[in-house]
C-alpha positions, 0 to 999 in steps of 0.5 A: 500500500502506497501514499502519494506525497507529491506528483508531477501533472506536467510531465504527463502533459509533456512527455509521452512516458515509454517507461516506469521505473521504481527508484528508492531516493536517498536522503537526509534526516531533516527531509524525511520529517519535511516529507512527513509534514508535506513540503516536497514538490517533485514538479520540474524534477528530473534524473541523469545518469552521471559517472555510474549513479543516477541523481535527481535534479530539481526536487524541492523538500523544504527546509524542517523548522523543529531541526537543530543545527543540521538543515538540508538544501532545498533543492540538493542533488539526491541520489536514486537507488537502483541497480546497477544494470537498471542504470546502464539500461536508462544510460543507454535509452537516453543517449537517444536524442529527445529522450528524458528521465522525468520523475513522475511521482514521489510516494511513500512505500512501507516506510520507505520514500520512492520515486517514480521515474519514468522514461519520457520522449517530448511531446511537440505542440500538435500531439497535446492539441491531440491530447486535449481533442481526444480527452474532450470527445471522451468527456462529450460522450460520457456526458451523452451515455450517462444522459441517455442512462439516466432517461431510461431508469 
């Protein structure tokens, strides 16, 4: 059983995700009791593969108010945990050019923080206006078919 702590809504706006893949985060002390309290932001987050590791860029976690003299920087590095031949699958899919690694979504799994990565290629600007013509024509047609339901009970 796992609780969403924050989640990335433009990556899937943005990328069309090929792939998904559970990482464990590593972290600080004053960041988990942040994540406890609601202060992480995984929006505009993103991984790269870098001298073997996969490291996270750009995920914010808010400073805890209660610690002592140890603070954390907001937006540090973090290194995701995953194994070795998981990292040169990933190093070798974004050597592709207009492929990324997207966090989609940070959560919290038994009592352990995981981050969703997915593997994402970039959407241009006609394949959203898709997305939202698609998404409209489903969303007229439930409203009929719940409509036409509703008149014959």
């Amino acid at each position: 059983m796992s609780t969403e702590i924050s989640v990335n809504r433009k990556a899937l706006r943005d990328y069309h995700i090929l792939d998904r893949i559970e990482a464990g985060i590593e972290l600080k002390g004053t960041e988990v009791k942040s994540i406890r309290g609601g202060l992480a932001n995984v929006n505009n987050a993103f991984a790269r593969v870098e001298k073997g590791q996969l490291w996270l860029y750009d995920m914010d976690i808010q400073p805890y108010e209660k610690a002592s003299h140890e603070q954390h920087e907001p937006k540090r590095l973090r290194r995701l945990l995953l194994h070795r031949q998981e990292i040169e699958k990933l190093l070798g899919k974004t050597q592709i050019e207009g492929f990324s690694l997207v966090a989609l979504r940070v959560y919290w799994k038994g009592h352990r923080v995981k981050v969703e990565i997915g593997l994402g290629k970039g959407k241009l600007a006609h394949d959203k206006r898709q997305d939202l013509k698609a998404k409209a024509v489903k969303r007229e047609t439930d409203r009929v078919v719940s409509g036409f339901n509703r008149s014959r009970s």
